[in-house]
OpenMM code with the backbone's topology and positions (N, CA, C; nanometers):
from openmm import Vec3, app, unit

residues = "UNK UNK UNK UNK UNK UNK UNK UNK UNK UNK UNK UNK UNK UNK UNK UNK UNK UNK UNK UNK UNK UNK UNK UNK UNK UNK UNK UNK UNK UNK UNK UNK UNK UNK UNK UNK UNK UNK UNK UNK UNK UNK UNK UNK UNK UNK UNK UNK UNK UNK UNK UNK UNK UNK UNK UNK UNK UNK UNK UNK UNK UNK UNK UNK UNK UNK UNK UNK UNK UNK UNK UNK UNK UNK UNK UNK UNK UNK UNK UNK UNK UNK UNK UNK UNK UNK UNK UNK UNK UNK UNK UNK UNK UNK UNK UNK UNK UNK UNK UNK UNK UNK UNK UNK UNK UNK UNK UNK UNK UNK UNK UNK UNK UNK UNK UNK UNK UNK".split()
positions = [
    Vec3(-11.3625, -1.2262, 5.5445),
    Vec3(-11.4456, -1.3422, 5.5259),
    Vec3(-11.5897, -1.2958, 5.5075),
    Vec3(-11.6552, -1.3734, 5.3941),
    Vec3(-11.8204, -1.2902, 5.3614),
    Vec3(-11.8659, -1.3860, 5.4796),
    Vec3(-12.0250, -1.2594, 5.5072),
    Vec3(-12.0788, -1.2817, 5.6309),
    Vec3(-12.1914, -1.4161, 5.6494),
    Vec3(-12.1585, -1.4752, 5.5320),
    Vec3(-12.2899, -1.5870, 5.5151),
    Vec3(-12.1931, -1.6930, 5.5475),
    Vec3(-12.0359, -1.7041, 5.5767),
    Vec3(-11.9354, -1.7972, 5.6119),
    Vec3(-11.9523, -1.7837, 5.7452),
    Vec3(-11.9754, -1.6812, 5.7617),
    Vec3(-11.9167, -1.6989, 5.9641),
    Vec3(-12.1101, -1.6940, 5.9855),
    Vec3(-12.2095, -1.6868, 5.8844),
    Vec3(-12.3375, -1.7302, 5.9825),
    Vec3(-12.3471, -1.8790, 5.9228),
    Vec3(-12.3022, -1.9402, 5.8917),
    Vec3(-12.2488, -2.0837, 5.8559),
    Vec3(-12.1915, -2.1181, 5.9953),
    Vec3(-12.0836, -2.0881, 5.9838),
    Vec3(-12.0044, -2.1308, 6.1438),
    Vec3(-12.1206, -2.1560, 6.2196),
    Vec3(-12.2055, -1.9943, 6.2606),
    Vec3(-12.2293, -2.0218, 6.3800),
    Vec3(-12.3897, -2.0978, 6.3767),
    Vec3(-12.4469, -2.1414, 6.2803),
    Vec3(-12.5368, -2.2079, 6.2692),
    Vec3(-12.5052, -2.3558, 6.3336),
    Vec3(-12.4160, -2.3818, 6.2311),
    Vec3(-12.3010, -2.5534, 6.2737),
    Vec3(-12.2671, -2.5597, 6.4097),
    Vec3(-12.2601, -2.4579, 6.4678),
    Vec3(-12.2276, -2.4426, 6.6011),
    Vec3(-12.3327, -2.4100, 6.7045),
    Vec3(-12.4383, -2.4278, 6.6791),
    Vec3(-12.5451, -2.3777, 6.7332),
    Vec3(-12.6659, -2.5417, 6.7482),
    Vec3(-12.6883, -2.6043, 6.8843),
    Vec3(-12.7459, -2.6888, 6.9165),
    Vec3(-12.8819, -2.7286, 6.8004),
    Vec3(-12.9044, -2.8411, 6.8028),
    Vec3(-13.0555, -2.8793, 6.7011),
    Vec3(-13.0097, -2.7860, 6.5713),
    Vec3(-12.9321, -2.7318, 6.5026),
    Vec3(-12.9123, -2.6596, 6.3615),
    Vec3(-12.7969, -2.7682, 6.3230),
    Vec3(-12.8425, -2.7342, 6.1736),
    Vec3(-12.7639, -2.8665, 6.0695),
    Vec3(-12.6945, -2.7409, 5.9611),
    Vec3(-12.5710, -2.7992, 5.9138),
    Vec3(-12.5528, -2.7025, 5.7811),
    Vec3(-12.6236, -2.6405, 5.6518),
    Vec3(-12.6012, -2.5823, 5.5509),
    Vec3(-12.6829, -2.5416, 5.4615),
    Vec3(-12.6293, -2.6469, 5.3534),
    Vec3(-12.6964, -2.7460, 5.3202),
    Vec3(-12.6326, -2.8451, 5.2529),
    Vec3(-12.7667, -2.8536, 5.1012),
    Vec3(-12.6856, -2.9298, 5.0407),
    Vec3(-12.7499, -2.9912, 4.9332),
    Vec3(-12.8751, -3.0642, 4.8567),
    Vec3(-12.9947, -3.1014, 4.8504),
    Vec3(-13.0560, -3.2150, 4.8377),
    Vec3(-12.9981, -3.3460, 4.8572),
    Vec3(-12.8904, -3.3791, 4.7765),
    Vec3(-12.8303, -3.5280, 4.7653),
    Vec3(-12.7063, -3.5306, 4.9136),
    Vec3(-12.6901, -3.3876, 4.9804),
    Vec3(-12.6380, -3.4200, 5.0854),
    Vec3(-12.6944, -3.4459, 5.2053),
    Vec3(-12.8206, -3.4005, 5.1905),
    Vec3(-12.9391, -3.4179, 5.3105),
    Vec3(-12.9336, -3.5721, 5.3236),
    Vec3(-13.0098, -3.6402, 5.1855),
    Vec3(-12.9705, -3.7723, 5.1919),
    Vec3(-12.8848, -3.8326, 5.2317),
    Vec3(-12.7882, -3.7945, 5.1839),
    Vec3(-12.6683, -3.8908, 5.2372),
    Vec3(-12.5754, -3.8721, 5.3733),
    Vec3(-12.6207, -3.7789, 5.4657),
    Vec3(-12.5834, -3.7363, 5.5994),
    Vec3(-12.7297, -3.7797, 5.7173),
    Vec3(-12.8625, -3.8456, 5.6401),
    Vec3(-12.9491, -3.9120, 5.7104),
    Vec3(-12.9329, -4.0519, 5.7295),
    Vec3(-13.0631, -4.0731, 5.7586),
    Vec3(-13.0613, -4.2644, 5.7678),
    Vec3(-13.1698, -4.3764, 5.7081),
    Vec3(-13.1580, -4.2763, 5.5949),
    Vec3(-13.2428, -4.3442, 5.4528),
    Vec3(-13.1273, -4.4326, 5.3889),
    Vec3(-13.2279, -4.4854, 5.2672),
    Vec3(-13.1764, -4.6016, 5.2213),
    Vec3(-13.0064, -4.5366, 5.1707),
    Vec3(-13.0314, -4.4305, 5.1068),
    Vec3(-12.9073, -4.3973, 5.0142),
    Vec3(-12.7890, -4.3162, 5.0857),
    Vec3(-12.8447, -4.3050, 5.2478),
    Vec3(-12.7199, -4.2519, 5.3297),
    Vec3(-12.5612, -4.3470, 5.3292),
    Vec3(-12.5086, -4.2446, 5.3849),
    Vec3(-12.3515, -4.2982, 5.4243),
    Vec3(-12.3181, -4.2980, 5.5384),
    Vec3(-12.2938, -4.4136, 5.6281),
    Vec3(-12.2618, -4.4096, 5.7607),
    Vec3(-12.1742, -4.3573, 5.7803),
    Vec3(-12.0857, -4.2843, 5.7384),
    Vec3(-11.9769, -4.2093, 5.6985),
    Vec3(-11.9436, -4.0649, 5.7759),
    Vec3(-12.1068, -4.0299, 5.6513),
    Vec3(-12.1043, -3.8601, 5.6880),
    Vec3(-12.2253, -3.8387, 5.8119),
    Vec3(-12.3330, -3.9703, 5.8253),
    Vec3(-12.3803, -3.9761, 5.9132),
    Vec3(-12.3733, -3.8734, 6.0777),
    Vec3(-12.4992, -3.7476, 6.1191),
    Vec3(-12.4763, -3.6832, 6.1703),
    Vec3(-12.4996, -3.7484, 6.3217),
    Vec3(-12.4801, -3.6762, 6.4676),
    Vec3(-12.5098, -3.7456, 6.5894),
    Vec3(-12.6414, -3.6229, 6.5709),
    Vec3(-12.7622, -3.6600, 6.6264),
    Vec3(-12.8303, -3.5709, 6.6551),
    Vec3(-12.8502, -3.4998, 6.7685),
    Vec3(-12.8138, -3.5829, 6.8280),
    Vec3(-12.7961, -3.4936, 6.9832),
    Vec3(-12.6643, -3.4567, 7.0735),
    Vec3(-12.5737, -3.4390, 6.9491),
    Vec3(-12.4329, -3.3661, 6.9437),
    Vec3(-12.4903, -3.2066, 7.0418),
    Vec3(-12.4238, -3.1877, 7.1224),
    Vec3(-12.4039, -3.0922, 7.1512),
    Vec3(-12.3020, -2.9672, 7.1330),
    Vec3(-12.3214, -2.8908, 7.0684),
    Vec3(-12.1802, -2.8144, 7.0466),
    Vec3(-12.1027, -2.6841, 7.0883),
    Vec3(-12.1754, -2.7122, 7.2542),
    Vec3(-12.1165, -2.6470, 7.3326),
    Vec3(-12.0309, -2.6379, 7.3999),
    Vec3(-11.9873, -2.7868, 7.3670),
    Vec3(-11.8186, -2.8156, 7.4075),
    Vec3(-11.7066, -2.8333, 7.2790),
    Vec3(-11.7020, -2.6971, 7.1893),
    Vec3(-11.6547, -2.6870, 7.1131),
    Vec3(-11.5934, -2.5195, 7.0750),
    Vec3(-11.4802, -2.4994, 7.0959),
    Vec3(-11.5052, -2.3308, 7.0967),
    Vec3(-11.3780, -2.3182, 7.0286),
    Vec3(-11.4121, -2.2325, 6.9420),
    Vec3(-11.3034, -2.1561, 6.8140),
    Vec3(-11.2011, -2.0484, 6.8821),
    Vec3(-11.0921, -2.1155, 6.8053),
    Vec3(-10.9885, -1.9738, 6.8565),
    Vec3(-10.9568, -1.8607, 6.7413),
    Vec3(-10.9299, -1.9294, 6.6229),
    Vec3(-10.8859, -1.8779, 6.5006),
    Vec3(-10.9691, -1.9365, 6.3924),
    Vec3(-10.9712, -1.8759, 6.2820),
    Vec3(-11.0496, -1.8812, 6.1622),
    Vec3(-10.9961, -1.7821, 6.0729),
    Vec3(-10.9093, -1.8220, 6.0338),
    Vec3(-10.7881, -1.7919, 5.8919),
    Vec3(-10.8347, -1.8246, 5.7361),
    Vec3(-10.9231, -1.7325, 5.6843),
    Vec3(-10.8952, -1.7526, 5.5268),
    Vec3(-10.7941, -1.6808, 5.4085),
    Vec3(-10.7178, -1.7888, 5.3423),
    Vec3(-10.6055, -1.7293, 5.2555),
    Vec3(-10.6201, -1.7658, 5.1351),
    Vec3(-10.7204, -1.6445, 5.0356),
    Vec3(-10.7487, -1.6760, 4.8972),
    Vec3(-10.8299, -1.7910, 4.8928),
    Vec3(-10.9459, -1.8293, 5.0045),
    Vec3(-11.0035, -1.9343, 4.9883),
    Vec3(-10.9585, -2.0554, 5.0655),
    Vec3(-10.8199, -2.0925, 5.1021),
    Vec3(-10.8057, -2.2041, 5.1907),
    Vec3(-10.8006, -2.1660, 5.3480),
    Vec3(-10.8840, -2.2002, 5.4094),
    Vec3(-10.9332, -2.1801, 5.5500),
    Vec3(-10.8747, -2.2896, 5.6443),
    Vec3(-10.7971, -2.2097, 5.7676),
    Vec3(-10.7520, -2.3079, 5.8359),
    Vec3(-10.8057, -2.2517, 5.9935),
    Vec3(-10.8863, -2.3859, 6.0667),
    Vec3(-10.9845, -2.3353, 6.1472),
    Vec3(-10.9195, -2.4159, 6.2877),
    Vec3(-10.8646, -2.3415, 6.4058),
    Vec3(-10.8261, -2.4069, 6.4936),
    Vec3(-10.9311, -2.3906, 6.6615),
    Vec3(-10.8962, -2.4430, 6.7290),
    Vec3(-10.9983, -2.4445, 6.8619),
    Vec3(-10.9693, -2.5492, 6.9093),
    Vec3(-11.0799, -2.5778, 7.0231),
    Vec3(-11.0818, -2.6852, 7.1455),
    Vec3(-11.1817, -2.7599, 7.1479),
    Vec3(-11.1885, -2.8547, 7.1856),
    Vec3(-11.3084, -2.9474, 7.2146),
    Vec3(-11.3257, -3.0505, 7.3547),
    Vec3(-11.3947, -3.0734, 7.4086),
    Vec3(-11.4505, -3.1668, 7.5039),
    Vec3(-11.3845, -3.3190, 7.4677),
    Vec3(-11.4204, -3.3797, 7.3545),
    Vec3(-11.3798, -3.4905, 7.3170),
    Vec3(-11.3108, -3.5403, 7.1663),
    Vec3(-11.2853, -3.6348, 7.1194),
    Vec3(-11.2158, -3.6087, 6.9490),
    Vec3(-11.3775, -3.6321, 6.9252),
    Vec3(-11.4755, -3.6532, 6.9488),
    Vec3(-11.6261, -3.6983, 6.8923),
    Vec3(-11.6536, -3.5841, 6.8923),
    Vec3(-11.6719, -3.4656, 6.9499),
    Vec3(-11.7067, -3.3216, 6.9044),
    Vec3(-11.5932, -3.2941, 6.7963),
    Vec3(-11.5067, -3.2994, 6.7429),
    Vec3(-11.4132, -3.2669, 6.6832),
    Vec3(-11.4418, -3.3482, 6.5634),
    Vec3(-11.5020, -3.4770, 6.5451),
    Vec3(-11.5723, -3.5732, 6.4391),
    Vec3(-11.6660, -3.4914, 6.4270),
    Vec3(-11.7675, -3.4287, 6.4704),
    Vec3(-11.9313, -3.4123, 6.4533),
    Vec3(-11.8963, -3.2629, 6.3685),
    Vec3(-11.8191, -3.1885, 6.4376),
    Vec3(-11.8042, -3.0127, 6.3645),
    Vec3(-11.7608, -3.0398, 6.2131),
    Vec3(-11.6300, -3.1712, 6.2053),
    Vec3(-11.5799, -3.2171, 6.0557),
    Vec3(-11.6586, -3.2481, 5.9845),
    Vec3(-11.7700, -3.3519, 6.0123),
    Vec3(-11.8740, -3.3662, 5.9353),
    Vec3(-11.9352, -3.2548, 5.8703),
    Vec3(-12.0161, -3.2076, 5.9885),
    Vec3(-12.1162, -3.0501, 5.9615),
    Vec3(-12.0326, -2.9952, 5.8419),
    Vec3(-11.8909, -2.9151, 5.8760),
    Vec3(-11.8192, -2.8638, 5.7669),
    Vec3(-11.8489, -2.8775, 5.6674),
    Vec3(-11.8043, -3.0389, 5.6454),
    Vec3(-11.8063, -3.1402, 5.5083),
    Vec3(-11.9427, -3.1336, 5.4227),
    Vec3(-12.0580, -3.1496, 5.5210),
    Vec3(-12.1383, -3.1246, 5.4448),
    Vec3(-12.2045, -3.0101, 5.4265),
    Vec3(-12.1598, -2.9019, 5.4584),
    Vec3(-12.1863, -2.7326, 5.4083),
    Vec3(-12.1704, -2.7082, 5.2897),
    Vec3(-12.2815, -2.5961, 5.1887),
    Vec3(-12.2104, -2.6256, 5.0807),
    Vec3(-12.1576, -2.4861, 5.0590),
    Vec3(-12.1176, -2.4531, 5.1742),
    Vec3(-11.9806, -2.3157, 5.1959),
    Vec3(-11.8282, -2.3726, 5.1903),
    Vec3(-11.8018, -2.5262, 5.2529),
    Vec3(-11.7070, -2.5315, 5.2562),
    Vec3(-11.7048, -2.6649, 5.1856),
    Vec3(-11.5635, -2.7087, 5.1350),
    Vec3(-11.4693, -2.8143, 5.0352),
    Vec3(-11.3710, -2.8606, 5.1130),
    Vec3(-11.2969, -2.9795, 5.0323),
    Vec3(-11.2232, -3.0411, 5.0913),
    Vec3(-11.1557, -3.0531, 5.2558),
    Vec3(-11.2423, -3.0574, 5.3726),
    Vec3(-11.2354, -3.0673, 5.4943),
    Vec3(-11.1933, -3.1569, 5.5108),
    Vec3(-11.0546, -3.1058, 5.6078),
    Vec3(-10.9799, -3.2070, 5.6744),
    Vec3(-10.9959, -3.2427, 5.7841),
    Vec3(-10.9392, -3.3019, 5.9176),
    Vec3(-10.8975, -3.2349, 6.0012),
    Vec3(-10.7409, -3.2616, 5.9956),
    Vec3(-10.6666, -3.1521, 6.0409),
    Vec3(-10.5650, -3.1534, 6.0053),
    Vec3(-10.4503, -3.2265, 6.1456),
    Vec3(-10.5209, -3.2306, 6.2479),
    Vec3(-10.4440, -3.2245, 6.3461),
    Vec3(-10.5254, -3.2102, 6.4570),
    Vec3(-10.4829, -3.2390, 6.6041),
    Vec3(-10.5629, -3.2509, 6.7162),
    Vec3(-10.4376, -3.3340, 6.8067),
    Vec3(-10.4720, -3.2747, 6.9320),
    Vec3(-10.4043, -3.3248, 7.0554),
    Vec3(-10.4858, -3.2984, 7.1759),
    Vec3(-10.4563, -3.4509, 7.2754),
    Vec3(-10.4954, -3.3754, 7.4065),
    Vec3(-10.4211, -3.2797, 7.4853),
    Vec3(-10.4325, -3.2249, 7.5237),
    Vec3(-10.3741, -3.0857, 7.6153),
    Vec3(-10.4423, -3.0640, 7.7443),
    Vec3(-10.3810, -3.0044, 7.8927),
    Vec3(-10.4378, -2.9750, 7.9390),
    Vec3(-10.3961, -2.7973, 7.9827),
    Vec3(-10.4954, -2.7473, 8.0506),
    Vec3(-10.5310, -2.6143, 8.0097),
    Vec3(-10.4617, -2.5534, 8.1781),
    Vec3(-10.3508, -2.4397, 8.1325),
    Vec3(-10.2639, -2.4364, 8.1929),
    Vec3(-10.3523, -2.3617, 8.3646),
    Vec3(-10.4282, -2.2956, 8.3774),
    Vec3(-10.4893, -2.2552, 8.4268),
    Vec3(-10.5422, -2.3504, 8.5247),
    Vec3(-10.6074, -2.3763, 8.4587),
    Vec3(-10.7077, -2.4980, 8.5322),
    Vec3(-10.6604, -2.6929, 8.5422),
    Vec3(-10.6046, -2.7229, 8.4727),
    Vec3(-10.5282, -2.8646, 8.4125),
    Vec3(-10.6577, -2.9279, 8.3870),
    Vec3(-10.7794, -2.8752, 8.3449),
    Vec3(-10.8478, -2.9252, 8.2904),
    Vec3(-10.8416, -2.9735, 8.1344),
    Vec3(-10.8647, -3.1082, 8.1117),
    Vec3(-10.8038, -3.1576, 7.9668),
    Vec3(-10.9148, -3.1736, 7.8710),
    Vec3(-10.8141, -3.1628, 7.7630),
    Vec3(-10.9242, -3.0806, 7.6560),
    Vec3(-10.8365, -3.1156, 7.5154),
    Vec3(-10.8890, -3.1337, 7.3712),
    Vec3(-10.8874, -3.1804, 7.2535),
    Vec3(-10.8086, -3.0266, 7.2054),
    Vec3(-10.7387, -2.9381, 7.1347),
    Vec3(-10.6793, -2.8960, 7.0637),
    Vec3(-10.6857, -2.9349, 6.9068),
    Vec3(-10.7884, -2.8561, 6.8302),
    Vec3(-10.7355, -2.9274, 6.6964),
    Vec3(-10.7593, -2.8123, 6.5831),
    Vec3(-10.7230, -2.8670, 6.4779),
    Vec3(-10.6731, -2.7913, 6.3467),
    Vec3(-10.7772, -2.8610, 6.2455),
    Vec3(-10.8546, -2.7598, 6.1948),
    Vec3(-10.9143, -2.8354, 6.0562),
    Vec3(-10.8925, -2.7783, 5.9469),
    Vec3(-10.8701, -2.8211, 5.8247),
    Vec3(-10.8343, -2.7801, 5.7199),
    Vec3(-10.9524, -2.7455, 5.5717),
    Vec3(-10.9309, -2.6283, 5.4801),
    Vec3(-11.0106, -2.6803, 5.3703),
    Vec3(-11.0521, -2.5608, 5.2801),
    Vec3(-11.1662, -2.5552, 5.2001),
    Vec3(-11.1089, -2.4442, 5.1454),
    Vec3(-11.3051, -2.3772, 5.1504),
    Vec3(-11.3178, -2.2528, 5.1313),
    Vec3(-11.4077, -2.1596, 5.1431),
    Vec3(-11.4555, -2.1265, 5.0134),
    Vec3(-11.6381, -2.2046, 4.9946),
    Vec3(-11.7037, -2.1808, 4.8966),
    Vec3(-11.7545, -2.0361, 4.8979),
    Vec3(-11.7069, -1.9267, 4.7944),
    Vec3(-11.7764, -1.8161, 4.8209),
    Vec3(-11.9264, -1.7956, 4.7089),
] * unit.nanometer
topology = app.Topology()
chain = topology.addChain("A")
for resn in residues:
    res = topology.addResidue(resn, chain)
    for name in ("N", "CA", "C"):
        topology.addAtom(name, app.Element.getBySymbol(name[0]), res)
């Protein structure tokens, strides 16, 4: 995986940092006239309750699994993704609650899907 993908990740993953996005995606992930409540970001998302297990790219389709605190951290990372302009068609593919055999502390499990702008 080139190294401007995984300093992508960890930007997106990194408190007060936004993705490397677009002009017309800046817009439309704010709360100006021409935004989309859609892609709309939380700003005071924290994303330290979010931690990667795997990060699989195959010829470009990337399948990214981990844990989360809530499905709303698991909304906020999909967004970020979505609007990177490293990554395309972001899914999420999947997600469950689970609790964590160790501790039975419960926790989000999920799968996102999509493919890797190089």
């Amino acid at each position: 995986m080139p190294a401007n993908v995984l300093h992508e990740l960890g930007e997106i993953l990194t408190t007060s940092k936004y993705p490397t996005m677009t002009e017309d995606m800046v817009r439309r992930t704010g709360n100006g006239p021409d935004s989309d409540p859609n892609r709309r970001f939380q700003p005071d998302w924290d994303p330290s309750h979010v931690w990667l297990s795997t990060f699989t790219d195959n010829a470009g389709d990337f399948k990214l699994e981990g844990g989360a605190a809530t499905e709303s951290d698991i909304t906020q990372l999909t967004k970020r993704l979505a609007a990177s302009v490293f990554f395309t068609d972001v899914t999420p593919a999947g997600g469950e609650r689970v609790a964590d055999l160790q501790t039975g502390a419960s926790y989000y499990r999920f799968t996102i899907t999509g493919k890797v702008v190089y």
